[in-house]
C-alpha positions in Angstrom: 138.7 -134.5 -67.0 138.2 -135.8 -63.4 140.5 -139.4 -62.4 137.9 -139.6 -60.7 136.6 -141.4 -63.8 139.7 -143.8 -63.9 140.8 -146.4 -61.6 144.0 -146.6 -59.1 147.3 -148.8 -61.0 145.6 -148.9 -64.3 147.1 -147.3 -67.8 145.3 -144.6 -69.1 144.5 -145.5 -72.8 140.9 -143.4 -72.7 140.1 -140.3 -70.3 136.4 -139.5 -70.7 135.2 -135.7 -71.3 132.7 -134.9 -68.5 132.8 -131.4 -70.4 129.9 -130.2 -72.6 131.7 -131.4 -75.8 131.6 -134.6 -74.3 133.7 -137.5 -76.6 136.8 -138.6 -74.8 140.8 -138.5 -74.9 142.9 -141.2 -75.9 147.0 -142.0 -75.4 149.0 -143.2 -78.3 151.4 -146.2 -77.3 153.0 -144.8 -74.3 150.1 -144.6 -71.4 150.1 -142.7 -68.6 149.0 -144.3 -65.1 146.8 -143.8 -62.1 148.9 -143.5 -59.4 149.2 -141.5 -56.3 151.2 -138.3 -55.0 150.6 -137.0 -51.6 147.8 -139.3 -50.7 145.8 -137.6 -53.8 145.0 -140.1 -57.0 145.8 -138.7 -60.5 147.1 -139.5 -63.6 151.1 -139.7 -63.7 152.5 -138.6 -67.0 156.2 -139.4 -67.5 157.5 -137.0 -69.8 157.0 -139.6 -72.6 152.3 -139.4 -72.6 150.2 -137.3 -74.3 146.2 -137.8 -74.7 144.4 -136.1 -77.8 140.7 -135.5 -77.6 138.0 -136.9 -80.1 137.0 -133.6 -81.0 139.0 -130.6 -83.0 139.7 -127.5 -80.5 136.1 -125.2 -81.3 135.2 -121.8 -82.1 134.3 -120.6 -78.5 138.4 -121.5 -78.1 139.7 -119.7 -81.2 140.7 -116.3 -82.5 140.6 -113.4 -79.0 138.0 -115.7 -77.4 137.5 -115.7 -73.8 138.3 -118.3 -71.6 139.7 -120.6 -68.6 141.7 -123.4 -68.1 141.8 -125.0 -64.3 143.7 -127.7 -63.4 145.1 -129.6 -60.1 148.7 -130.8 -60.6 151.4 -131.7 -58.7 155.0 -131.5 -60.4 157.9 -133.4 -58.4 160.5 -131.7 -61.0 159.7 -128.6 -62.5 161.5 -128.3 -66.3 161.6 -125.1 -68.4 158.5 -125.8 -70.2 156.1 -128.6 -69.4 152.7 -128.4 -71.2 149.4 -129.9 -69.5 146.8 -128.7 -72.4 147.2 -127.1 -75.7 145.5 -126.3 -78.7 146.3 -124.1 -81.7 149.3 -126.3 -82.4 153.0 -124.7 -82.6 154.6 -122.1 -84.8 153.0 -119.0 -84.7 152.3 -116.5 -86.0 152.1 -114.5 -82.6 149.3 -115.1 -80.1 148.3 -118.3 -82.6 148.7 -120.9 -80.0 147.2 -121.9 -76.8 149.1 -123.9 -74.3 149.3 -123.8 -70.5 151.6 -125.6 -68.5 154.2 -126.1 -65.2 157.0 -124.6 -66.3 160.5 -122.4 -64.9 160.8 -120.6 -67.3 160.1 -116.8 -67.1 158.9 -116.3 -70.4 156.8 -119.1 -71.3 156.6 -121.4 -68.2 153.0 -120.7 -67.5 151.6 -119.6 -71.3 152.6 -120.2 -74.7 150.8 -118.3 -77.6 153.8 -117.7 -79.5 156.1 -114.7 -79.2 154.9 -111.5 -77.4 151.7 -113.3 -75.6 153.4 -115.8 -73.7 153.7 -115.4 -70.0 155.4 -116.9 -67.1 155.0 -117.5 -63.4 156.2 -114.4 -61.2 158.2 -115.4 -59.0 159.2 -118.6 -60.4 157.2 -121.5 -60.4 154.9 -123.0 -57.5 156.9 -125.5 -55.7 157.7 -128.7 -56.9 156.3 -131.8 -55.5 153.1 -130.4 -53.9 150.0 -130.2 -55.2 148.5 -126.7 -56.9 145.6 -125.1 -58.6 146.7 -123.6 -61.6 144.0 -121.4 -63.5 144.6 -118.9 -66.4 141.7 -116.5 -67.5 141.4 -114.4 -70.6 138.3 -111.9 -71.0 139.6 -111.1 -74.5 141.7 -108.4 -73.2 144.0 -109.4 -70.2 145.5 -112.5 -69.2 145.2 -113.8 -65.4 147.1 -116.4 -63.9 146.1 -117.6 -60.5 148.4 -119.8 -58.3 146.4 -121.9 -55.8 143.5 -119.0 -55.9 145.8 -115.9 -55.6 146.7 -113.6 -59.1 150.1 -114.4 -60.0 150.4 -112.1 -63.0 148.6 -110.4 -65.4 149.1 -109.1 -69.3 147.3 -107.1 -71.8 147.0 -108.7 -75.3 145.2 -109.7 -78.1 145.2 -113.1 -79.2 144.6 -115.1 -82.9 144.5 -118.6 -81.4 143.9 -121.2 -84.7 140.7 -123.0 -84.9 140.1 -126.4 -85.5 143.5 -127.7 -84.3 144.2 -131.0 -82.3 143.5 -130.5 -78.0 146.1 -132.2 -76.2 146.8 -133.1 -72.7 150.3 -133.6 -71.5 152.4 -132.4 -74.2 152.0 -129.0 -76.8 152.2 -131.2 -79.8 153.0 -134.8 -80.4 156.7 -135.0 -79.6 157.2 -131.3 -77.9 157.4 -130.2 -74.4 155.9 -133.2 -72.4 154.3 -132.9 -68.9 156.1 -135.0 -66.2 154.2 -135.1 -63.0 150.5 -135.4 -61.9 146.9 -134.2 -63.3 144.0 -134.6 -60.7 141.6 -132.6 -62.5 141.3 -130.3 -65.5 138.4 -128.1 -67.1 138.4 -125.7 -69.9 135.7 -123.5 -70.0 134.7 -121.2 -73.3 134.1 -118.5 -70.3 136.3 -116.1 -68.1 135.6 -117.1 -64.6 136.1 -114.1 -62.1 138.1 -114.2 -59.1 135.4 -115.6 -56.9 134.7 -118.2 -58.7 138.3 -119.2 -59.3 138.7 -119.0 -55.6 136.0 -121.5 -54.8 137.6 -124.1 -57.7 141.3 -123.6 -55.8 139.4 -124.1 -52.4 138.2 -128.2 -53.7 141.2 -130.0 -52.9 141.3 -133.1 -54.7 140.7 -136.0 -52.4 143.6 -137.1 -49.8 142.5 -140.6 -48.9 145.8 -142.8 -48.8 147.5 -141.8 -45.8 151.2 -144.0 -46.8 152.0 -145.1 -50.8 155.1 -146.0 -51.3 156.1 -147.5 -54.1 159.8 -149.2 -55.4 159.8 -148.3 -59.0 161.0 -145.2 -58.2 164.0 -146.2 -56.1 167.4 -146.6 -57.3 169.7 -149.8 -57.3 171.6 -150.2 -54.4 171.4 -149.8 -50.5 168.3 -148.3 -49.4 168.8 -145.1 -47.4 165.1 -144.2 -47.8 162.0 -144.8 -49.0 159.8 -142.2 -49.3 156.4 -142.2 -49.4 154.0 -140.1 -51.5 150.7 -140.3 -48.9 149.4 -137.3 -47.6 151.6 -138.1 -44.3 154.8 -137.8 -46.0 157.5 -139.0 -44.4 159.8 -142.3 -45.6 160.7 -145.8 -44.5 164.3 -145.9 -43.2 166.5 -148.9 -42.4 166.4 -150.3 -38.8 170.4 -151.2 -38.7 171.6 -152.7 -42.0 170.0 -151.0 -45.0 168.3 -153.6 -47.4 169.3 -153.8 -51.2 166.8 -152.7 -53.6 167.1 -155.1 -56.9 165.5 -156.9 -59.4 163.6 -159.5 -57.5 161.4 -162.5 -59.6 161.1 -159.1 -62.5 160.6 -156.2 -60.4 162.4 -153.8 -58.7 161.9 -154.2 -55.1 163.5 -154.0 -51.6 164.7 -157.0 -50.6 165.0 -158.0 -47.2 166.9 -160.6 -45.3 165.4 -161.9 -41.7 167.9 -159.7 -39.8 166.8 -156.3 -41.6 163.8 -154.2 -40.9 162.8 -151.1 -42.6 160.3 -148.7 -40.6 158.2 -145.4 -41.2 157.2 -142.5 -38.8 155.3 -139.6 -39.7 156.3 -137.4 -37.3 153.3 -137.5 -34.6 150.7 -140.1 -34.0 147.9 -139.8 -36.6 144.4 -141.3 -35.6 143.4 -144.0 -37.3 139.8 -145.0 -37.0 139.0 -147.5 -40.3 141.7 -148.2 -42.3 143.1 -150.5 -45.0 146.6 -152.2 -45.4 147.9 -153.3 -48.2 151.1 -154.6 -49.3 152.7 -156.0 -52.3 155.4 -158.7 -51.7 157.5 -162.1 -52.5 157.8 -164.4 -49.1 160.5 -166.6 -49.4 160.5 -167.6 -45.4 159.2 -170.9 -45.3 157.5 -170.0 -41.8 156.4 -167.9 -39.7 157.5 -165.0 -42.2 154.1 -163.9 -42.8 153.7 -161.7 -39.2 156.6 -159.5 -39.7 154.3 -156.2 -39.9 154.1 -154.1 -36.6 152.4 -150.9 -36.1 153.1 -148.9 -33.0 150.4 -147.0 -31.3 150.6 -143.4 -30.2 151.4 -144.5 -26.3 154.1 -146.8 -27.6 152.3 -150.0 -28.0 153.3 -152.1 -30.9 150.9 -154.4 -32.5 151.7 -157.3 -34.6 149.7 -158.1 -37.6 149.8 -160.9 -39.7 150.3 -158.3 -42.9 152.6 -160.2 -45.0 151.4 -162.9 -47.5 152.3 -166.9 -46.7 155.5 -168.2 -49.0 155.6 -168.0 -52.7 155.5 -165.2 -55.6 154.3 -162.2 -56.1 151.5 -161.7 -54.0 149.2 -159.0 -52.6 148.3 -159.0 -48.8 145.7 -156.6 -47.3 144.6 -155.6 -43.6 140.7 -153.9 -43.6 140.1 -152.7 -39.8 136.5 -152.0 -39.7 134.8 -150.5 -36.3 137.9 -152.4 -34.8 138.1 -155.7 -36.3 140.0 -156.7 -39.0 139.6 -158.7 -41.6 143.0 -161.0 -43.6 143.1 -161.1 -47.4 145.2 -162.6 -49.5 145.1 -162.0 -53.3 141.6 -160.4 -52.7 139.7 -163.0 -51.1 139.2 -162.8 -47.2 140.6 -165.9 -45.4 139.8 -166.8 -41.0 142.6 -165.4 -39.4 142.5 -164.0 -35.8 143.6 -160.3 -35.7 144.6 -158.0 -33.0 142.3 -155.0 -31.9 143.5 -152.2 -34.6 145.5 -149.1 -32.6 143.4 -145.6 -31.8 146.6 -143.7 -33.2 149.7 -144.5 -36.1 152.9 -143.7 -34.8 155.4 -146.1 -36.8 154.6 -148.8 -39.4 157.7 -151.5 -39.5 157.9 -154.4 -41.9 160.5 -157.0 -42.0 162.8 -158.1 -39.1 162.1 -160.2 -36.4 164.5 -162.8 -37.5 161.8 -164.5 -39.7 160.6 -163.0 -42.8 163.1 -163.2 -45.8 161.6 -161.9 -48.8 161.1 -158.5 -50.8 158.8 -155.8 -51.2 157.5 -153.6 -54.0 154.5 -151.8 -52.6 153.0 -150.8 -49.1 149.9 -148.5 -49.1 147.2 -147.5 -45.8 143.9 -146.1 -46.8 141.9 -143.2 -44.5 138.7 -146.1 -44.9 137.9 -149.6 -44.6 138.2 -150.9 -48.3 135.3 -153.1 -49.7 135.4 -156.6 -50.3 134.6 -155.8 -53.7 137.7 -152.8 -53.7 140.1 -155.0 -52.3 139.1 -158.0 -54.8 139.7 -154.8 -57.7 142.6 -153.8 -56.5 144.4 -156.9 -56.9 143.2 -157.7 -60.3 144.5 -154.5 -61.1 147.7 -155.6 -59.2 147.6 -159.6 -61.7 147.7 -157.2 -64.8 150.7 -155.4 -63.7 152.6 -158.5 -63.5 153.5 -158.0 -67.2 157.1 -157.9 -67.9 158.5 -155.4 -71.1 159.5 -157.3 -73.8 162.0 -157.8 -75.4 163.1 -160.1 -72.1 165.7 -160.2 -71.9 166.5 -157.1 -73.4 168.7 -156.7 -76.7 171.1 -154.2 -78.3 169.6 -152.6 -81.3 173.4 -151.2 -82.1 176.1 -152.7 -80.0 178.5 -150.7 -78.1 181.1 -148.6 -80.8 183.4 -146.2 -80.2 183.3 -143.2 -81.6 186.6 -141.6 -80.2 188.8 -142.7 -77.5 186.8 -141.7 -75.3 183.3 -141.9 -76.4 181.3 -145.0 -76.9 177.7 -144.8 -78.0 174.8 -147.9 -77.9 171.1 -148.3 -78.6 168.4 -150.6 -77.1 166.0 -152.5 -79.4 162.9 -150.6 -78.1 160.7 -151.7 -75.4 157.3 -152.8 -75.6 154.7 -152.9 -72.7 150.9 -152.3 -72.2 151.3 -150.1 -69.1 152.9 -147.0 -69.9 156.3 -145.3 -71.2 159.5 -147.8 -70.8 162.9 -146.4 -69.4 166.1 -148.0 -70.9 169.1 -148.6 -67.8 172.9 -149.3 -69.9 175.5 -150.3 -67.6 179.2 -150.9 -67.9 180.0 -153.8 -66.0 184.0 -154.3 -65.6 184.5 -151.1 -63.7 187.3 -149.4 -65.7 188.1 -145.9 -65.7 185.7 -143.2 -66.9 182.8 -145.7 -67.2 179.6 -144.7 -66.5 175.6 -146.2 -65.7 173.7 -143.8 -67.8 170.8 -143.8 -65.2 167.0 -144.8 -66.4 167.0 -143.1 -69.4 163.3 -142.3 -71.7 165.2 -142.8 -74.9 167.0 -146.2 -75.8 170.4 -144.7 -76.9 173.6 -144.0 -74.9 176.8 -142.1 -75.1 179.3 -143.0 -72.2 181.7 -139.9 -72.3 185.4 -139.3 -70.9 186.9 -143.1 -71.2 190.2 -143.6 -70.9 191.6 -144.7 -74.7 193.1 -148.0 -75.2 190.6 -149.7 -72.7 188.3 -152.2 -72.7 184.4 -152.1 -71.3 181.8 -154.3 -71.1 177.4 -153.1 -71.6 174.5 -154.2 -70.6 171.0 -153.0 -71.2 167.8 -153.5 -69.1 164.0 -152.2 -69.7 161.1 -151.2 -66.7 158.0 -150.1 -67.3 156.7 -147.5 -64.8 155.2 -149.6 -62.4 158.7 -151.4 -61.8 158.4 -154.3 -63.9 161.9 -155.1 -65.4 163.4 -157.3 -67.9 166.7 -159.2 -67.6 169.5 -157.8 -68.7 171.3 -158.5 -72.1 174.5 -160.1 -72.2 177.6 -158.0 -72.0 179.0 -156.5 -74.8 182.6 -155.6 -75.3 184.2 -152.7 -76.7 187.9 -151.1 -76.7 188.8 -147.1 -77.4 191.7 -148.0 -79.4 193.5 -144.9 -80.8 194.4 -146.8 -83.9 190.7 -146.9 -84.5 191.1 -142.6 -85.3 191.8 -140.1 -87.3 191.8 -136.2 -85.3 192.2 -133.1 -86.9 192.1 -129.9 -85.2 192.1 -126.3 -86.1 192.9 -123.5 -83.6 192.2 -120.7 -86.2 196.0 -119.5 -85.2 197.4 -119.1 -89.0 196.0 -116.2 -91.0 193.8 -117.5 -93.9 191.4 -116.3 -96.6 189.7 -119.1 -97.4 187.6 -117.4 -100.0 190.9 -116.0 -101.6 193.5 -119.0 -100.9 191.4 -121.6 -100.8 191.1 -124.6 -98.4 194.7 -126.3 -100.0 197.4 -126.7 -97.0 194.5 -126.9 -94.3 192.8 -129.9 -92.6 189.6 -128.6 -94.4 188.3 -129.6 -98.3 186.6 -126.7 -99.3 184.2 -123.8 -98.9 181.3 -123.3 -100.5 181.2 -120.1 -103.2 178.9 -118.7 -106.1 179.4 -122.0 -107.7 177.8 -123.7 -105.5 175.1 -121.2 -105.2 176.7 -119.9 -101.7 177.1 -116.2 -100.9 179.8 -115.7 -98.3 181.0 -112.2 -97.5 184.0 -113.8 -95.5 185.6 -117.1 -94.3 188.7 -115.9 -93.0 191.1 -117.2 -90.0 193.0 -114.4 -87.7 194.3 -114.3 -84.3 192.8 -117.4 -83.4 189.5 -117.2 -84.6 187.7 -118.1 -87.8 184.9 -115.6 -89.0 181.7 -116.7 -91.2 180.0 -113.8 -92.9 177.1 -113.1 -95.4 173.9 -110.8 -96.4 170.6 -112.4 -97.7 171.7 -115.8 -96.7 170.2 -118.8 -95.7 170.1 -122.9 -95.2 166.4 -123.6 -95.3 166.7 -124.8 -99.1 166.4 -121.6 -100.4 169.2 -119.7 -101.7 171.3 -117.8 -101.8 173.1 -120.4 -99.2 175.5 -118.9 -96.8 178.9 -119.4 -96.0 180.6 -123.0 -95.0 183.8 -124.0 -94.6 184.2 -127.8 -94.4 185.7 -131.5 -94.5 184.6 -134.4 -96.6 184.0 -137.0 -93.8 182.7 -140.6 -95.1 181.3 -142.8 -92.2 181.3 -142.0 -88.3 182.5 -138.9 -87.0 182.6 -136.8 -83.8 182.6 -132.8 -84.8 183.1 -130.4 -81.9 183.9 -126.5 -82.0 183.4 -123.1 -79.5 181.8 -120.1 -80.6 184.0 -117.6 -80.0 181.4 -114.4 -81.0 178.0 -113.4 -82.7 176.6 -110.3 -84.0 174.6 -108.5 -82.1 175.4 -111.0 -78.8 177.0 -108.0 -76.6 174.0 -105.6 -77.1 171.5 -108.2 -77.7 170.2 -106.8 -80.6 171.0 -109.0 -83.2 170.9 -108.0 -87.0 168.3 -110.7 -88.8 168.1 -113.9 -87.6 171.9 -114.7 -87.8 172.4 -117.8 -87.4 175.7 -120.2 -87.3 176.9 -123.2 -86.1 178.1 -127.0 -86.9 176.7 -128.6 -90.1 177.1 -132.2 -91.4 175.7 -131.9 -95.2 175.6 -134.1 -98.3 177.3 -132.9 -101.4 175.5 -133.7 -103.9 171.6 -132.2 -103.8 169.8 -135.8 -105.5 172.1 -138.2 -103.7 170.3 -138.0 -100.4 166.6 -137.6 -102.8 165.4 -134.1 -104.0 167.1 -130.7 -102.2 169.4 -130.0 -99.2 170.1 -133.1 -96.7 171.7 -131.7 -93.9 171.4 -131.4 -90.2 172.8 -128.4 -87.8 173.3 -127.5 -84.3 173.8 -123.9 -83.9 174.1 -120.7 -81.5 170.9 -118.7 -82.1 169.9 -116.8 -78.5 167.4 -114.8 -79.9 163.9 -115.8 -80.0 164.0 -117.5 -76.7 166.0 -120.4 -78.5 169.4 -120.7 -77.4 170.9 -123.7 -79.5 168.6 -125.7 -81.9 169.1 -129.1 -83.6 167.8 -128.5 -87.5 167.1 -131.1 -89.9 166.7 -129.7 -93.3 165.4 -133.0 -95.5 164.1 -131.6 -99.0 161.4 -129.5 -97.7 160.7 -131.1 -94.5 162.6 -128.8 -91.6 162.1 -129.9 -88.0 163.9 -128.2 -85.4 164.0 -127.7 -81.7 165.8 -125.7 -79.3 166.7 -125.9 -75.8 165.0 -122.4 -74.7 168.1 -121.3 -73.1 167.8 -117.7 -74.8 171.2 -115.4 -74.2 172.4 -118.3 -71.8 172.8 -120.3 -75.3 176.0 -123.1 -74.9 178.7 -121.9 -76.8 180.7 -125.7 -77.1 178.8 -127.6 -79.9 178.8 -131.1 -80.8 177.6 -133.4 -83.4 178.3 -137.0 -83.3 177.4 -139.4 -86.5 176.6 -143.2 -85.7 175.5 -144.7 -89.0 172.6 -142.8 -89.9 172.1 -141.2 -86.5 173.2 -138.2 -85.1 173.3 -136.6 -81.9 173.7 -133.3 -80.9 174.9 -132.0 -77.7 176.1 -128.6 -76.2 178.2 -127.2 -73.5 179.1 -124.3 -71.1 182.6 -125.5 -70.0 183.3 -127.9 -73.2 183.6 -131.2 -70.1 179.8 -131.6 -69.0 177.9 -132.2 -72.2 173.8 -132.1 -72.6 171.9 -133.9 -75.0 169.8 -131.8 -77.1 166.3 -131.9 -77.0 165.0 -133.8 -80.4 169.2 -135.4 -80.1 169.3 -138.1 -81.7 167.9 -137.5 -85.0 167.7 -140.5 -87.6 168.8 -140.3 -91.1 168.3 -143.5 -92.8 168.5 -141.1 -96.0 172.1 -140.0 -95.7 173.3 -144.1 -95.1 176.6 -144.7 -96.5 177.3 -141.8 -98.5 180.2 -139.0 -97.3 179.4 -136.0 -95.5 180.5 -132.4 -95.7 180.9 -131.8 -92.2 182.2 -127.9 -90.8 181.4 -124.8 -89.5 178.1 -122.3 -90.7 176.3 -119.1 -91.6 173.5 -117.9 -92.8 172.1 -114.0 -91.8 168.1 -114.6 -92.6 167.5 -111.1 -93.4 169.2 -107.9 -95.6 171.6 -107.3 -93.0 175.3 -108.5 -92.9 175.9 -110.4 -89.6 178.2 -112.6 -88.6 179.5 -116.0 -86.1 183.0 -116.9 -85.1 184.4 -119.5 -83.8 187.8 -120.0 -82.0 188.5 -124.1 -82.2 187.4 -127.1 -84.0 188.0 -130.9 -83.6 187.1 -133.7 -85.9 187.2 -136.9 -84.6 187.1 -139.6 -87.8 186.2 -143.1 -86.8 188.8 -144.9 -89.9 
C-alpha cells in the first residue's frame, strides 16, 4: 500500500494493493484521510478506521511461514497497543495470530501472536510524533524487529498463525486495538528479507514536500497560544500581541482574527525557497483591502507583501505558485491578473493577519517545496468544495438527555454523527459554570459521564459534532439537569460486622441474597471479617457453564451506580495465581429465560494475569465478548459499574477519585430493558484449584 496511490484531503474509502495479490482495501463507515505529518503525505487513522482487504490472508502467511511486514508510520501518541496490520484474527491458541503494530507496551507493543510469541519494542517504543520504519522479519525460527533499519529485538519461536482469516489495516480486528496516527507506506512480503535489504527499505524516506501544514481542526477552543505546524519545518504560528480566538466560524473550527491581531511562524533559520506554492484556506469578512494581509520575510530581513488572502465572502481557498520568480494569484483554483512581488531567495517568517485591515478567520495554511500545477491547484480546491460538508445531525441532538445517576454523576448520549469524510468526535459542554462541571473534551464515542458535582445543583449540556477535517455542527440546545439527593437511595457496606453469609444468610444486611447449590452455585465462602468480605470456590465459573461461583448481591430495578475496592487476590503477592481466578462486580438477571435463553449478565473484574488487568465481560446466552485494559499486575483495584437504561459503563481506578473508562465501556443491553438486576460482588476460580478475591468496601447508589 503506497498513498502514493491516494490523493491529499480526500477520505480513504478504497486503498489499492500494488502487492502481487493485487485486489484492494476498503474502510467501513468511518474513513480515514490523506493528510500530512511532518511535511510527509499519509493516511491519518483516528483511532476509530480500519480497512479490510478483498482477499482472505493466504497460505505463504499461515502456520510457521516466513515473512516481513514494512511499514512507514508516524505516531503523534503512542497507546499500549495500536495495530497497523493483522491477520489470523484474535484469541489464540498461542502463536495463532499475526499483528504488528505501534505500541508501549513491553509485551505486545510491537507483536501480537497470542501469548508466549508476542514481543515488544526494547527500550520502549520509537518516539512519538516522528516518522519510522518499522519492519518485523520471521525466517520460521526467529523473530526480528528493526527500528528505522537497526535490530531492535529478537525471539526464538514457532508460530501456528490461522489461514484464511480477514487482513486488516489499522486495527487487529473490527472493534479492537485501533491505530491512531499515520501510514505512508506498507508491504507484506511472504519472504524474510535480510538485514541489507531491510536497511535499504528504512533508507527511502517517504517524500517531504510540504515545507508548513497547519491545520485548525486540531486546535482547541479558546485563545490561541500556538499553532503548530506538521511540515517538515516544524515549528508553529504564535500570536503577534493579542492571541486570536479559535471557534466555530460559518461551520468550522478556525482562528479567527480581528484587524489588530496577527499570528506569525518562524522556523528557526532562513530556509531557501526556490519554487514554491501558497495556499490558504480562509473567510474574509474585511470589506477592503483585507485580502494583502500575508507577509513573508526574507532571510536579510526583508518582508514582502503578498496579496495571499482571498477577496470578501465565505469559505474560500487562495493560492500563491512562484515559478522561476514570478508568481501567479488563484482564487478557488482558477488563476486571475494580479501583479505580484519578486518571491524571496530564503523563508524566515510567514505572518498572516494584522495590518489593521483583514478581519476574518482561517482554517488552513500550507507552502509546497514546488510550483503546483494549474491543474494541482484547480484539484486541490475541489478536494477543498467537498470538505465543506457539515455532520449531520446539524444541529446536533441528544440521543439520552442529561440524567443523574448519583449526586454527583450525570451521564448523556449524542444521537450519532454522520459524515462522508471520516470518524466524527462528539464535544458535551456544561454551560452555567457550576461547581464540579466539566467539558468532556472531543470525545470518539457519543456518551458522557460528568463526575464529582456538587449535589443539589443545577447544570445545563450541550452537544456538538466535527468531522476530522474541522467541520462542525451547531450545538444543541441546553439541557438541564439537578443532582437532587432526594432522587437516591445509598447503601454501603464496609465489611466491619462478622458474617457468614452462606450460614446466616443475607437477612439484617443491605444485601438480598447469595447464590448456593439451589441455584446451581458452588461457593466455598462468602464471609465478612475485619473489614473485608471474602468470595471463595473450586471448579467454578460464570461463562454459562456451571457449576457457577460465589455471589453475594442486591436486587436493584432500574438505574444504579455499583462501586467497590479489591482488597486481595490469590496468588497477587507471588504472582502466581492458582487457575484463572477471577472476581469482581456483577450486575445479573435472575431469572435464566427472562433476558432470552442462559446467563445475562455483565462484569468488570480484577484478573492481572494474562496480560489483562481489569476486563469488561458480557455473558449474553452464549455470546461472551470481553476486553481488558492490558494493564497486567498494575490492574485498578476501585471498580465501577454504572446502569443507564440498558447501558452500562464500566470504569476503574487507582486512587477511587480519577476514574477511566473501560475499553469496550459502555456496553448496550437492550435485552436486560426494564427488568431488576442482581447487582454485587463475584467469584469464579476457572480451574480445580481453590482461589479466592476480597474486597474491603461497597457502595450502591440506587437512582429511586
Amino acid at each position: 500500500l503506497d498513498v502514493a496511490d491516494l490523493e491529499l484531503g480526500a477520505p480513504v474509502p478504497v486503498w489499492p494493493n500494488r502487492g502481487t495479490l493485487a485486489g484492494e482495501f476498503r474502510s467501513g463507515d468511518a474513513k480515514p484521510i490523506v493528510d500530512l505529518a511532518g511535511g510527509t503525505t499519509a493516511v491519518r487513522f483516528s483511532g476509530g478506521e480500519i480497512l479490510t482487504a478483498s482477499f482472505p490472508a493466504p497460505r505463504a502467511l499461515a502456520g510457521n511461514s516466513s515473512f516481513t511486514v514494512a511499514a512507514w508510520v508516524n505516531n503523534p501518541e503512542v497507546a499500549e497497543s495500536e495495530c497497523i496490520v493483522s491477520w489470523g484474527g484474535r484469541g489464540g491458541p498461542d502463536g495463532a495470530t499475526a499483528q504488528f503494530g505501534y505500541g508501549s507496551h513491553g509485551a505486545f507493543g510491537a507483536v501480537g501472536h497470542w501469548g508466549f510469541a508476542d514481543m515488544g519494542f526494547r527500550g520502549g517504543p520509537p518516539a512519538a510524533g516522528a516518522w519510522h520504519h518499522l519492519a518485523i522479519v520471521f525466517d520460521g525460527v526467529i523473530e526480528r524487529v528493526y527500528v528505522n533499519g537497526e535490530l531492535n529485538n529478537a525471539a526464538a519461536k514457532m508460530l501456528l498463525v490461522h489461514e484464511g482469516r480477514p487482513v486488516h489495516v489499522g486495527a487487529s480486528v473490527p472493534g479492537a486495538e485501533f491505530y491512531d496516527g499515520y501510514l505512508a507506506s506498507l508491504r507484506v512480503y511472504g519472504a524474510a528479507l535480510g538485514e541489507t535489504q531491510v536497511r535499504e527499505l528504512a533508507a527511502q524516506a517517504p517524500d517531504a514536500g510540504v515545507l508548513v501544514h497547519a491545520d485548525s481542526a486540531v486546535l482547541q477552543y479558546g485563545p490561541l497560544a500556538a499553532w503548530r505546524t506538521s511540515g517538515s519545518l516544524g515549528g508553529a504560528f504564535a500570536p503577534r500581541g493579542r492571541p486570536p480566538v479559535v471557534r466555530d466560524s460559518s461551520g468550522r473550527i478556525a482562528v479567527e482574527l480581528e484587524p489588530d491581531q496577527s499570528i506569525e511562524w518562524t522556523p528557526g533559520a532562513a530556509t531557501p525557497l526556490g519554487d514554491f506554492s501558497l495556499l490558504l484556506g480562509a473567510l474574509n469578512r474585511s470589506e477592503e483591502g483585507g485580502e494583502d494581509a500575508v507577509e513573508l520575510e526574507d532571510g536579510d530581513g526583508t518582508r514582502v507583501a503578498l496579496r495571499g488572502l482571498p477577496p470578501a465572502g465565505p469559505w474560500q481557498q487562495a493560492a500563491i505558485v512562484y515559478r522561476g520568480g514570478k508568481g501567479t494569484r488563484f482564487v478557488n483554483g482558477e488563476a486571475i491578473d494580479a501583479a505580484l512581488p519578486p518571491a524571496p531567495a530564503t523563508l524566515k517568517a510567514l505572518r498572516l493577519g494584522g495590518g489593521g485591515k483583514f478581519s476574518g478567520a482561517l482554517a488552513r495554511v500550507q507552502v509546497f517545496r514546488r510550483a503546483l500545477a494549474a491543474e494541482e491547484v484547480a484539484r486541490l480546491h475541489g478536494l477543498w468544495k467537498k470538505e465543506q460538508q457539515t455532520p449531520q445531525p446539524d444541529p446536533a441532538a441528544f440521543a439520552a438527555e442529561p440524567a443523574a445517576l448519583s449526586p454527583s454523576l450525570v451521564a448523556m448520549s449524542a444521537a450519532i454523527g454522520q459524515t462522508a469524510l471520516g470518524a466524527v468526535k462528539y464535544l458535551f459542554t456544561e454551560t452555567t459554570g457550576n461547581p464540579g462541571a466539566s467539558a468532556s473534551g472531543w470525545l470518539a464515542e457519543p456518551v458522557f459521564l460528568d463526575d464529582g458535582l456538587a449535589p443539589d445543583t443545577r447544570y445545563a449540556y450541550t452537544v456538538k459534532i466535527r468531522d476530522p477535517l474541522g467541520n462542525v455542527t451547531r450545538a444543541s440546545a441546553p439541557v438541564e439537569v439537578v443532582t437532587a439527593r432526594v432522587l437516591f437511595r445509598e447503601l454501603a457496606d464496609d465489611f466491619g460486622a462478622p458474617r457468614d453469609y452462606l450460614a446466616g444468610g443475607a437477612a439484617g444486611t443491605i444485601w438480598d441474597g447469595a447464590l448456593g447449590a439451589a441455584d446451581g452455585s458452588a461457593p466455598e465462602a462468602i464471609a465478612a471479617a475485619d473489614g473485608v468480605l471474602r468470595l471463595q470456590s473450586k471448579g467454578t465459573v460464570w461463562d454459562g457453564g456451571a457449576p457457577r461461583g460465589a455471589f453475594l448481591f442486591k436486587i436493584v430495578s432500574g438505574d444504579f451506580t455499583a462501586e467497590t475496592t479489591v482488597a486481595d487476590y490469590a496468588g497477587l503477592a507471588a504472582r502466581r495465581v492458582p487457575g484463572n481466578n477471577d472476581g469482581g462486580l456483577m450486575a445479573r438477571v435472575p431469572a435464566l429465560d427472562d433476558a432470552g435463553p442462559g446467563d445475562d449478565l455483565v462484569q468488570l473484574n480484577f484478573f492481572p494475569i494474562w496480560s489483562q488487568g481489569n476486563m469488561v465481560t458480557s455473558l449474553d446466552g452464549g455470546a461472551r465478548p470481553q476486553r481488558g485494559n492490558r494493564l497486567a499486575w498494575d490492574a485498578h483495584r476501585h471498580l465501577q459499574i454504572i446502569r443507564c437504561g440498558t447501558r452500562f459503563y464500566f470504569r476503574t481506578s487507582a486512587d477511587g477519585t480519577a476514574w477511566h473508562e473501560m475499553p469496550g465501556s459502555p456496553v448496550e443491553r437492550a435485552d436486560v430493558k426494564g427488568l431488576p438486576l442482581q447487582v454485587g460482588l463475584y467469584h469464579a476460580s476457572y480451574g480445580g484449584e481453590s482461589s479466592f478475591v476480597s474486597f474491603d468496601r461497597f457502595r450502591l447508589t440506587i437512582r429511586k
